[in-house]
N, CA, C and O atoms as CSV, one atom per row, in Angstrom:
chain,resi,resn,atom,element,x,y,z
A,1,UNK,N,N,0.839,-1.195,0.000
A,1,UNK,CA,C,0.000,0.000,0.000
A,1,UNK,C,C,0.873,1.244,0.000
A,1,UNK,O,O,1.960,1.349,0.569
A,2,UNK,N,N,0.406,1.936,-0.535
A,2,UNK,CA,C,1.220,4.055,-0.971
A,2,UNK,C,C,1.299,4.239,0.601
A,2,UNK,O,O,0.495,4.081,1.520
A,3,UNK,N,N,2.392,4.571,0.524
A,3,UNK,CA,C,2.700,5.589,2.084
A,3,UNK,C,C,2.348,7.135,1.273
A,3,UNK,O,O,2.068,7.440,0.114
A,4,UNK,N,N,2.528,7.878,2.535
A,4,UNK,CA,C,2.726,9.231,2.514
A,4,UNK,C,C,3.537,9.644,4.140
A,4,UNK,O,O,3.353,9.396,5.332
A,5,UNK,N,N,4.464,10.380,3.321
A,5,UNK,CA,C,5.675,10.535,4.277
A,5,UNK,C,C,5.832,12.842,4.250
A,5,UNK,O,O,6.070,13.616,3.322
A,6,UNK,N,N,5.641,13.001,5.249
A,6,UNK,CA,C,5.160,14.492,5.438
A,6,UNK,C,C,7.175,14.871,6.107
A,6,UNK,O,O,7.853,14.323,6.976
A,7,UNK,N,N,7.417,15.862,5.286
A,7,UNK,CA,C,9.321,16.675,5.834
A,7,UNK,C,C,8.896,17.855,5.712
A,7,UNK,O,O,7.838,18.223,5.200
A,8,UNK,N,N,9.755,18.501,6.205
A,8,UNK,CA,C,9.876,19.695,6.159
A,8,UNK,C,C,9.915,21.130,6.970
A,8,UNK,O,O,10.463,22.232,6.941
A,9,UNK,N,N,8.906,20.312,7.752
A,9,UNK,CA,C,8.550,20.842,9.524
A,9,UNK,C,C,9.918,21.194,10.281
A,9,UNK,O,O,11.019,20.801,9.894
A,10,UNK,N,N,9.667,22.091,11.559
A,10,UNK,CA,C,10.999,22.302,11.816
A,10,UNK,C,C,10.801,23.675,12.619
A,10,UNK,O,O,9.699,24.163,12.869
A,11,UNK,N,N,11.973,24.194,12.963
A,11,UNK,CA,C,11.418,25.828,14.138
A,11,UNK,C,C,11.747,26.691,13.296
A,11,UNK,O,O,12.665,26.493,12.500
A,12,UNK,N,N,11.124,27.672,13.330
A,12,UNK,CA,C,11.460,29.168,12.269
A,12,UNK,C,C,10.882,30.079,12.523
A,12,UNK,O,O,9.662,30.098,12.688
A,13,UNK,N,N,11.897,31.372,12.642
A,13,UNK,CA,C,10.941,32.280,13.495
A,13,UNK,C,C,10.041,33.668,12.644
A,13,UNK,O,O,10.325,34.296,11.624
A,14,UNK,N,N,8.885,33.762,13.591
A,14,UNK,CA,C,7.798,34.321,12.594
A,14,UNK,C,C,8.198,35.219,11.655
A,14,UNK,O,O,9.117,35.984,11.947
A,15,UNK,N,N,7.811,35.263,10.843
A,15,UNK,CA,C,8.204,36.189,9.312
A,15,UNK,C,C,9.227,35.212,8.414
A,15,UNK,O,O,9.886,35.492,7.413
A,16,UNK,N,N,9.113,34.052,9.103
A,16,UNK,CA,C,10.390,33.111,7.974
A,16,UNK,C,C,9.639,32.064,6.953
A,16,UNK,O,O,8.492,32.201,6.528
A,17,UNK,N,N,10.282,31.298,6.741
A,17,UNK,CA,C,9.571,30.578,5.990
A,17,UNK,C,C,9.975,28.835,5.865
A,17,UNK,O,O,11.141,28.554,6.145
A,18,UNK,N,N,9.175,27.853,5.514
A,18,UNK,CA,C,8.996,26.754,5.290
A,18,UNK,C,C,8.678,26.341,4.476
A,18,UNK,O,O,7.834,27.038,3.913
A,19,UNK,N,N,9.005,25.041,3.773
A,19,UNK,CA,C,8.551,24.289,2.610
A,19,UNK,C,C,7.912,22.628,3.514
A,19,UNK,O,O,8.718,21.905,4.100
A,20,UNK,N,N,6.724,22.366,3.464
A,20,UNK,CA,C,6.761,20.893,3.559
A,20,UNK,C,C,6.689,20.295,2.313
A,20,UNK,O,O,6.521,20.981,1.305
A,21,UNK,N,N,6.812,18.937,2.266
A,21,UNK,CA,C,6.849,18.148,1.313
A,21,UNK,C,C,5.916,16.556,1.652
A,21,UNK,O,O,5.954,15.800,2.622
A,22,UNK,N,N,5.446,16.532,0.891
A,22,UNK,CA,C,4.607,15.343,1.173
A,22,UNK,C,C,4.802,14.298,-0.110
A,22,UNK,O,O,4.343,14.501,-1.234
A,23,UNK,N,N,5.561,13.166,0.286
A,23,UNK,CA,C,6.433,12.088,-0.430
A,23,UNK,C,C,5.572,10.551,-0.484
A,23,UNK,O,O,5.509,9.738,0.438
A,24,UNK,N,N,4.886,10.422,-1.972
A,24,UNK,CA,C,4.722,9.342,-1.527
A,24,UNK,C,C,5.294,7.882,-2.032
A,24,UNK,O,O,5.946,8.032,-3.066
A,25,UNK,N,N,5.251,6.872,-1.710
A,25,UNK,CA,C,6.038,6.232,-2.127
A,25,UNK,C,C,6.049,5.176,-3.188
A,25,UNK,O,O,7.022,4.491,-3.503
A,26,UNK,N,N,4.870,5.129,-3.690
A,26,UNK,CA,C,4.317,4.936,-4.946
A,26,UNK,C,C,3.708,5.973,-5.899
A,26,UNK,O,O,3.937,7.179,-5.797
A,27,UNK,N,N,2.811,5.351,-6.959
A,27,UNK,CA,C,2.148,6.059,-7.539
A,27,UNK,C,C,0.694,5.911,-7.302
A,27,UNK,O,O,0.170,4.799,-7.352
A,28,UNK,N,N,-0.271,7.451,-6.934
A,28,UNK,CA,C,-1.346,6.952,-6.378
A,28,UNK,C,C,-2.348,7.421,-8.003
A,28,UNK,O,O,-2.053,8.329,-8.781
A,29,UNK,N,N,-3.615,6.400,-8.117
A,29,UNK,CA,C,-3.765,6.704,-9.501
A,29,UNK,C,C,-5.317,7.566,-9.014
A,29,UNK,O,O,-5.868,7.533,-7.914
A,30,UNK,N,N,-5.767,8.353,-10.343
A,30,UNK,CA,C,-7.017,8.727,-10.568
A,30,UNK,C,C,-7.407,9.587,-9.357
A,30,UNK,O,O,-8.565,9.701,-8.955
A,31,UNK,N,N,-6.062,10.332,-8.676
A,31,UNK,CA,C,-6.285,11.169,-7.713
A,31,UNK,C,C,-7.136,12.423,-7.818
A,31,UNK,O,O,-6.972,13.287,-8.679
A,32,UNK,N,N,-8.348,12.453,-6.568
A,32,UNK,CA,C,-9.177,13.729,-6.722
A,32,UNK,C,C,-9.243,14.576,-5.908
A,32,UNK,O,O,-10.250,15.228,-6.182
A,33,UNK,N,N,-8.481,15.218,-4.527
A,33,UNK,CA,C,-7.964,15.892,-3.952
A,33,UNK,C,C,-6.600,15.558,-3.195
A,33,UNK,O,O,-6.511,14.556,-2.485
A,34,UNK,N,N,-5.583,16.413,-3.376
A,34,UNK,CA,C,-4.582,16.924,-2.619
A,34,UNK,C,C,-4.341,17.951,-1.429
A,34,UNK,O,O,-4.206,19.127,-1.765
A,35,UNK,N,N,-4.296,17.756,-0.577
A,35,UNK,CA,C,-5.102,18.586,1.122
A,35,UNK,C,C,-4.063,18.570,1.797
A,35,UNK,O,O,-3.467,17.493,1.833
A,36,UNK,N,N,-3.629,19.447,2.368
A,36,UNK,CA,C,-2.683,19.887,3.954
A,36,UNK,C,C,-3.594,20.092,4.594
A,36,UNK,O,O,-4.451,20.905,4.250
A,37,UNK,N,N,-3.659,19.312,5.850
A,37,UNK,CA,C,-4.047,19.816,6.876
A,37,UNK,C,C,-3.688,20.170,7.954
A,37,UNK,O,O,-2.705,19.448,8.117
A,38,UNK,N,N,-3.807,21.014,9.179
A,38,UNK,CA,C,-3.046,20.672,10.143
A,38,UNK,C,C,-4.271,20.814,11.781
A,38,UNK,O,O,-5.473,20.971,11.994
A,39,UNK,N,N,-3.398,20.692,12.325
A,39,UNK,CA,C,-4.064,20.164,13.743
A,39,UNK,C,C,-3.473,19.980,15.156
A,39,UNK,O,O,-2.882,18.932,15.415
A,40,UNK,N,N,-3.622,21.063,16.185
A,40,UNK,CA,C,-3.517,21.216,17.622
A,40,UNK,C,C,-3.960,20.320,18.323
A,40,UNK,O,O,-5.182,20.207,18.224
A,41,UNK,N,N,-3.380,19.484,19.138
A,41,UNK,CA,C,-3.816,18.750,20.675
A,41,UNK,C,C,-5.119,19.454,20.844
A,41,UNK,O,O,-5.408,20.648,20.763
A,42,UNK,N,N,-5.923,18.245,21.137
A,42,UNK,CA,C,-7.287,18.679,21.133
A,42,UNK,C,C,-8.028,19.294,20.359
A,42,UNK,O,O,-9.234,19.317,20.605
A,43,UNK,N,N,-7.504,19.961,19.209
A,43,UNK,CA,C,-8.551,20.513,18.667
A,43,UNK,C,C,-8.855,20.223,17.085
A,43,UNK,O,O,-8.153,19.399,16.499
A,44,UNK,N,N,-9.970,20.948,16.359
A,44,UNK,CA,C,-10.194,19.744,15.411
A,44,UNK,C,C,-9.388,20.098,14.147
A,44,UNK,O,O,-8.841,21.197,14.061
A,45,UNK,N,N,-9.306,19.163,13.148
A,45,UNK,CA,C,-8.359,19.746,11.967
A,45,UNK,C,C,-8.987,20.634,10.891
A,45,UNK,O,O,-10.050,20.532,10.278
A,46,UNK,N,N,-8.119,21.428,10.856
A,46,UNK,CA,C,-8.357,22.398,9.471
A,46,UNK,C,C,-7.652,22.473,8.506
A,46,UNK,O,O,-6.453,22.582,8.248
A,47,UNK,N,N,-8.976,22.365,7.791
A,47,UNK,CA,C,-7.638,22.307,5.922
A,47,UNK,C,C,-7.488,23.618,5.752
A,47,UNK,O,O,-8.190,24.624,5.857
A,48,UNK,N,N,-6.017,23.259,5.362
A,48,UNK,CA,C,-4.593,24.464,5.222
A,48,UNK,C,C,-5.007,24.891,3.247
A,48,UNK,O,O,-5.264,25.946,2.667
A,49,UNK,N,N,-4.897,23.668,2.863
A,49,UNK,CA,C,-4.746,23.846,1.573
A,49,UNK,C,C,-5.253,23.154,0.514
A,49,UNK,O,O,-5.540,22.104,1.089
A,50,UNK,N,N,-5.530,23.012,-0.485
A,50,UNK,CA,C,-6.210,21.454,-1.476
A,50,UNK,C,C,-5.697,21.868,-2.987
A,50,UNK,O,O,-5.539,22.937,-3.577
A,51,UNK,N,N,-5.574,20.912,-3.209
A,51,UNK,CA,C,-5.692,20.761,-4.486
A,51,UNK,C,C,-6.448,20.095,-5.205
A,51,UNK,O,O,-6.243,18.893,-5.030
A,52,UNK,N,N,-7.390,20.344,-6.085
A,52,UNK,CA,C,-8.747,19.412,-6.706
A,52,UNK,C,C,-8.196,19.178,-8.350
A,52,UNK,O,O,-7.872,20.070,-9.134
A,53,UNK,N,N,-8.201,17.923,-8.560
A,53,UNK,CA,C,-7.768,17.616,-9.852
A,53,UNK,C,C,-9.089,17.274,-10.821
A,53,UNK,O,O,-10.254,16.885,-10.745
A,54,UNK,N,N,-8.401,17.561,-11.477
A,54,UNK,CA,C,-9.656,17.959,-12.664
A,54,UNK,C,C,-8.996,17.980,-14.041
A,54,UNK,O,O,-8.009,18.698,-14.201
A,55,UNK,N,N,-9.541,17.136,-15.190
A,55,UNK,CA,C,-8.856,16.973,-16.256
A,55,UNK,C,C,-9.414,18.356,-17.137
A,55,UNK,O,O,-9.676,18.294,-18.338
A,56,UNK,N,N,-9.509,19.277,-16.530
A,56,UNK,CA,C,-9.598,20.683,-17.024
A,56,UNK,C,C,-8.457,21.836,-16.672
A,56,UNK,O,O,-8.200,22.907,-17.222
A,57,UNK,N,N,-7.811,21.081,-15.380
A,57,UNK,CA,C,-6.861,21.719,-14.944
A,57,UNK,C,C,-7.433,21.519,-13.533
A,57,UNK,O,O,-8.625,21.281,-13.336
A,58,UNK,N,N,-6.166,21.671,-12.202
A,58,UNK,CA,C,-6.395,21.557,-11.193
A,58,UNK,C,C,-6.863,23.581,-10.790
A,58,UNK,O,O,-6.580,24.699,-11.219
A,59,UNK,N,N,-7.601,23.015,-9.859
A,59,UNK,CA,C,-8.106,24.179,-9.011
A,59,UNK,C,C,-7.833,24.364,-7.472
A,59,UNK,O,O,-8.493,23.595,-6.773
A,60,UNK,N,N,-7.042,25.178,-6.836
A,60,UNK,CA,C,-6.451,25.441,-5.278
A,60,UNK,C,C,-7.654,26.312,-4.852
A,60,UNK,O,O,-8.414,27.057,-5.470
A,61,UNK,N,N,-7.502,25.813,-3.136
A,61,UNK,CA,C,-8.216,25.898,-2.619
A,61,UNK,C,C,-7.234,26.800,-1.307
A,61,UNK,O,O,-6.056,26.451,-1.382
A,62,UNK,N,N,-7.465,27.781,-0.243
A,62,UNK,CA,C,-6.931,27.961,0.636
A,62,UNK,C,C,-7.606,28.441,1.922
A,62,UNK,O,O,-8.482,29.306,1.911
A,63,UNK,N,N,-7.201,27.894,2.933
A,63,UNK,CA,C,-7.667,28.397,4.227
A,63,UNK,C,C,-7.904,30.374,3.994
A,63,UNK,O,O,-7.293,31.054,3.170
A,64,UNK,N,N,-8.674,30.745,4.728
A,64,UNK,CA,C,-8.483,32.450,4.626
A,64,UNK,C,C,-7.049,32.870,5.373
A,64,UNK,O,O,-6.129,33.573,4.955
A,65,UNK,N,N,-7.246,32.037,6.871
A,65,UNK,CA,C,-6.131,32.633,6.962
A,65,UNK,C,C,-4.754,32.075,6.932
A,65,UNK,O,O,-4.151,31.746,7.953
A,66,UNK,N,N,-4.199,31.964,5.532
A,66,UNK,CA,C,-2.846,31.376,4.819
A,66,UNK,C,C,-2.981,32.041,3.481
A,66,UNK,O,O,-1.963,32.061,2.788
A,67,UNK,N,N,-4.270,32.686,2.923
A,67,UNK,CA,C,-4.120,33.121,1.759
A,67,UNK,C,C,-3.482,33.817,1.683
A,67,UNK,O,O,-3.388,34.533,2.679
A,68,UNK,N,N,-2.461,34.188,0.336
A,68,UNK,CA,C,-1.739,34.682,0.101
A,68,UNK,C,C,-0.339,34.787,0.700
A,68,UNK,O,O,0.362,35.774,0.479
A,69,UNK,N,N,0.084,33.720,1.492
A,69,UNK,CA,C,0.909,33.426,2.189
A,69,UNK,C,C,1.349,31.885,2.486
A,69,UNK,O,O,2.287,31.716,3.265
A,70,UNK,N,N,0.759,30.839,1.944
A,70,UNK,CA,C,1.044,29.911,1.698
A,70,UNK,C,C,0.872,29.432,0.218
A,70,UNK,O,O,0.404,30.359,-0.444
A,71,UNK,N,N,1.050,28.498,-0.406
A,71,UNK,CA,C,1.055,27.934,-2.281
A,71,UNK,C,C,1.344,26.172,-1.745
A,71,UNK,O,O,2.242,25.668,-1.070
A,72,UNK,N,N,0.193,25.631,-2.373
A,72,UNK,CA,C,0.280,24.737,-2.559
A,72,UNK,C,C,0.479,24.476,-4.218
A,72,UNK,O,O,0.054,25.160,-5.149
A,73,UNK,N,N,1.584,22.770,-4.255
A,73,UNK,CA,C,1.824,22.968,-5.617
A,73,UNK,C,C,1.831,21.087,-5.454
A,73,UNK,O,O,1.524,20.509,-4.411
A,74,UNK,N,N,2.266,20.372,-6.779
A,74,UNK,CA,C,2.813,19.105,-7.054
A,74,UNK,C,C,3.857,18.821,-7.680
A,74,UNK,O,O,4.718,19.660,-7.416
A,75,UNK,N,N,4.144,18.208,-8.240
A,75,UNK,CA,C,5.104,17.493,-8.652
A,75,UNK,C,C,5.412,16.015,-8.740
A,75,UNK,O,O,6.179,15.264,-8.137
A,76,UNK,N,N,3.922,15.776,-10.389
A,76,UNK,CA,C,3.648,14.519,-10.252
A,76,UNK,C,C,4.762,13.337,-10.899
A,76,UNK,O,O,4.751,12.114,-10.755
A,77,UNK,N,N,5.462,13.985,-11.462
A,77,UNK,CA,C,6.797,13.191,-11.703
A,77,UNK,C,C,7.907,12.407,-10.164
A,77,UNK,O,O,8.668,11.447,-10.039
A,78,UNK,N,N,7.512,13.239,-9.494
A,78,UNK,CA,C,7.964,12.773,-7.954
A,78,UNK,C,C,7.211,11.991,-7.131
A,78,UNK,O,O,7.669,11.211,-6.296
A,79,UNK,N,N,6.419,12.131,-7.287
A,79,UNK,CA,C,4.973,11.907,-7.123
A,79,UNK,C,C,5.154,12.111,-4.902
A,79,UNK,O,O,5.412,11.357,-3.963
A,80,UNK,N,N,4.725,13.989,-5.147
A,80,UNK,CA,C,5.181,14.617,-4.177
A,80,UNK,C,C,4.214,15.782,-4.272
A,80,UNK,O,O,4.150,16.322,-5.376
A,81,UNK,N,N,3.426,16.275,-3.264
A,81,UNK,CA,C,3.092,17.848,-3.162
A,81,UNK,C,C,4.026,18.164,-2.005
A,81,UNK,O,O,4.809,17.541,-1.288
A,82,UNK,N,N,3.474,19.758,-2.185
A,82,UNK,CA,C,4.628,20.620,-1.360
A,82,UNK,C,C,3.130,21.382,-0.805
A,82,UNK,O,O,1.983,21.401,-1.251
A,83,UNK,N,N,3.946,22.112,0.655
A,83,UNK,CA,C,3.283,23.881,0.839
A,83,UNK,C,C,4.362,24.295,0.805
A,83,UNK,O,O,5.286,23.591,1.211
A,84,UNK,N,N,4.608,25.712,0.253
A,84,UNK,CA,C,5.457,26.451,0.869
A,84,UNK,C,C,4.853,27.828,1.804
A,84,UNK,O,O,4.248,28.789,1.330
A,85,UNK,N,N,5.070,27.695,2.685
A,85,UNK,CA,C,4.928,28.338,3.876
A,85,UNK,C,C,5.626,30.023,4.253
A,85,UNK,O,O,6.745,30.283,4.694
A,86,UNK,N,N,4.518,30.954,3.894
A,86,UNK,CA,C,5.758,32.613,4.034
A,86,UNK,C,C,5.508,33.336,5.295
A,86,UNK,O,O,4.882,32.631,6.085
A,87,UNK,N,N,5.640,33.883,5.503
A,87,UNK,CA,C,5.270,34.904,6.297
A,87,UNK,C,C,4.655,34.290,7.789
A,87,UNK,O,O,3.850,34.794,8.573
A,88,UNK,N,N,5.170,33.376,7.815
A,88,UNK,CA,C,5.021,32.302,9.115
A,88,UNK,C,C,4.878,33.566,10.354
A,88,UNK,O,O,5.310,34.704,10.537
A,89,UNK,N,N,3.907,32.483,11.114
A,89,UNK,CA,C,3.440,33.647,12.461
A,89,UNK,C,C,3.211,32.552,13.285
A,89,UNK,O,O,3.177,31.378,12.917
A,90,UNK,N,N,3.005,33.107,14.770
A,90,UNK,CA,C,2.937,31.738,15.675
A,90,UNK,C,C,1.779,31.002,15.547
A,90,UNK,O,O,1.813,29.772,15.600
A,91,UNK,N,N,0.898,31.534,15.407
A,91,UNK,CA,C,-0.088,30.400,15.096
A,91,UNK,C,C,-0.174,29.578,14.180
A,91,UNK,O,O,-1.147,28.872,13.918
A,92,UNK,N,N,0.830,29.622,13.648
A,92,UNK,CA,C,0.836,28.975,12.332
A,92,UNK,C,C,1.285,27.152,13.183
A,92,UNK,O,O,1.265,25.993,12.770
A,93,UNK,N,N,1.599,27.740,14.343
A,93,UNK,CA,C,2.282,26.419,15.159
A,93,UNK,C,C,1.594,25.312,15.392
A,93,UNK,O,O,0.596,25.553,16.072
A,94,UNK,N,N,1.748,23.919,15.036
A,94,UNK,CA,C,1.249,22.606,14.924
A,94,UNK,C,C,1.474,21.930,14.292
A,94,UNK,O,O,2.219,22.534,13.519
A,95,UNK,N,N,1.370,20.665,13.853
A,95,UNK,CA,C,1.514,19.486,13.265
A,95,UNK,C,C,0.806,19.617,11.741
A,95,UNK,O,O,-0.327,20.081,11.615
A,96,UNK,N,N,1.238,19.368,11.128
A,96,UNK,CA,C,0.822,19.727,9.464
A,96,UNK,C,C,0.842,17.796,8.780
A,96,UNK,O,O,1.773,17.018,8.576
A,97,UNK,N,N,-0.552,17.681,8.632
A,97,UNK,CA,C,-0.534,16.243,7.827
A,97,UNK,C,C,-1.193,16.917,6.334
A,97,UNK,O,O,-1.791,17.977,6.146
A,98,UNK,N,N,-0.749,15.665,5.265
A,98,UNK,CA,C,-1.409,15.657,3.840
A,98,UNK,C,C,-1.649,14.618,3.566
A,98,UNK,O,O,-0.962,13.618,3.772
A,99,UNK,N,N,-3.082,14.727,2.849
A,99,UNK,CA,C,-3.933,13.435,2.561
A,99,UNK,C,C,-4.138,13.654,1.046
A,99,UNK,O,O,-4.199,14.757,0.503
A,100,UNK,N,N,-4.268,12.062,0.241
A,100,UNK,CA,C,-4.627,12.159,-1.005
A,100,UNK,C,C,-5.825,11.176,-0.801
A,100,UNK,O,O,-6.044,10.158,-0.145
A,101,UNK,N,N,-6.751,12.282,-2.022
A,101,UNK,CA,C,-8.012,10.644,-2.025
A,101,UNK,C,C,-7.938,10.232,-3.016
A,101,UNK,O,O,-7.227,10.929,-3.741
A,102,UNK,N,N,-8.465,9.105,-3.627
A,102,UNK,CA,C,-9.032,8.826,-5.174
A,102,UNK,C,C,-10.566,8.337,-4.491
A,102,UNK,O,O,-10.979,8.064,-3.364
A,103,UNK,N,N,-11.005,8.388,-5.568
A,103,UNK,CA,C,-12.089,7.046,-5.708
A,103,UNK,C,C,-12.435,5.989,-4.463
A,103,UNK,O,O,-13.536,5.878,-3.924
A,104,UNK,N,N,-11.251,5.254,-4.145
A,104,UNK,CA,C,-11.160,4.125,-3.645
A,104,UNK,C,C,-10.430,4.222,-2.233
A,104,UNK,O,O,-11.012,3.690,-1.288
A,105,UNK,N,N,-9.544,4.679,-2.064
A,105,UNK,CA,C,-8.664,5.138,-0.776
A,105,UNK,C,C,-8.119,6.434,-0.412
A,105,UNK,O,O,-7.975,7.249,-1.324
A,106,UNK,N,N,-7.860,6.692,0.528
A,106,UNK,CA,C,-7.828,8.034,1.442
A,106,UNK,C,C,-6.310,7.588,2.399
A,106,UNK,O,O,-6.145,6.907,3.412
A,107,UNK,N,N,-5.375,8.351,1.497
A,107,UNK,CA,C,-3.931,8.134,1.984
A,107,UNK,C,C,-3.789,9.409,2.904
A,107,UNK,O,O,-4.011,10.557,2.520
A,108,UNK,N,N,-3.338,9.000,4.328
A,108,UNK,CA,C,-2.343,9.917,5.188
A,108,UNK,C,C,-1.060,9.806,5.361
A,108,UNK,O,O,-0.285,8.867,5.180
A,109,UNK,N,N,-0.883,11.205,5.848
A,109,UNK,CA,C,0.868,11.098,6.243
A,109,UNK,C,C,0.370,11.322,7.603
A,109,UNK,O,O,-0.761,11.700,7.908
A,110,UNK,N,N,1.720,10.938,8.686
A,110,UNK,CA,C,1.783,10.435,10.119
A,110,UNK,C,C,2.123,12.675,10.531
A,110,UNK,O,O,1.952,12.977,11.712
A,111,UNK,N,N,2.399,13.478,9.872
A,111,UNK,CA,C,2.792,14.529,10.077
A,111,UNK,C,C,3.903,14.807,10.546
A,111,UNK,O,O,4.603,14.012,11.173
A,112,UNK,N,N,4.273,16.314,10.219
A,112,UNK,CA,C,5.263,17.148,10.730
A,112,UNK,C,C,4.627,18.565,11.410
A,112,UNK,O,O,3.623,19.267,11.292
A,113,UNK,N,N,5.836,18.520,12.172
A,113,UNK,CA,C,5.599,19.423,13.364
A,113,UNK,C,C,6.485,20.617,12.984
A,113,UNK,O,O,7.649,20.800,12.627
A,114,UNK,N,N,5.217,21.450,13.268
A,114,UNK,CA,C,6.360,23.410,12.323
A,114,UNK,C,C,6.076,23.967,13.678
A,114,UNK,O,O,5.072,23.670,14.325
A,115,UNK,N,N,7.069,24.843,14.104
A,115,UNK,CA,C,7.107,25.677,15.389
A,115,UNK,C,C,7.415,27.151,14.941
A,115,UNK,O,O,8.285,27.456,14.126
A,116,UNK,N,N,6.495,28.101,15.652
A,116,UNK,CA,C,7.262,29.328,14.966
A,116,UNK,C,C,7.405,30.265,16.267
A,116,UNK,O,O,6.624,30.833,17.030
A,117,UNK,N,N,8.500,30.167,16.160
A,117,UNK,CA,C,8.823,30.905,17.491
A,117,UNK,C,C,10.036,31.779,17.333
A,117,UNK,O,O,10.965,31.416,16.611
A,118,UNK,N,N,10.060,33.051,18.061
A,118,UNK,CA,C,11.581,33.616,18.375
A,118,UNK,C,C,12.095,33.366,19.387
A,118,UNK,O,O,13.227,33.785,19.625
């Protein structure tokens, strides 16, 4: 079965920036969303980011507050999405997972942990 393996996470202090990467380790087929999410101890998860595939072209999706300050992208030759992460602020602080669906299965990554602190 496809893993998904979440890097990138790490401490950086607010106004810096991050890239995660979400690696998977096969090829997942007939994929219909690409999603960051992330999620605080105790509390519930919110999608960061999506990507909706569509043989018209994909369409992004973003939290309000990351717009314009985060980009979700792919890189299906790797068969890898990314966020890249700007203007990082502390709340931005928590565990960041990405999920792919198709059709048939609903792949997670185990997450990474982004800290933004000075």
């Amino acid at each position: 079965q496809v893993q998904l393996v979440e890097s990138g996470g790490g401490l950086v202090q607010p106004g810096g920036s991050l890239r995660l990467s979400c690696a998977a380790s096969g090829r997942i087929f007939s994929i219909n969303t690409m999603t960051w999410y992330r999620q605080a101890p105790g509390k519930e998860r919110d999608l960061v980011a999506r990507i909706i595939v569509r043989d018209s072209g994909d369409r992004t999706d973003y939290a309000d507050s990351v717009k314009g300050r985060f980009t979700i992208s792919r890189d299906n030759a790797k068969n890898t999405m990314y966020l890249q992460m700007n203007s990082l602020q502390p709340e931005d602080t928590t565990v960041y997972y990405c999920d792919v669906k198709n059709a048939i299965m609903n792949y997670w990554g185990k997450g990474t942990l982004v800290t933004v602190s000075s």
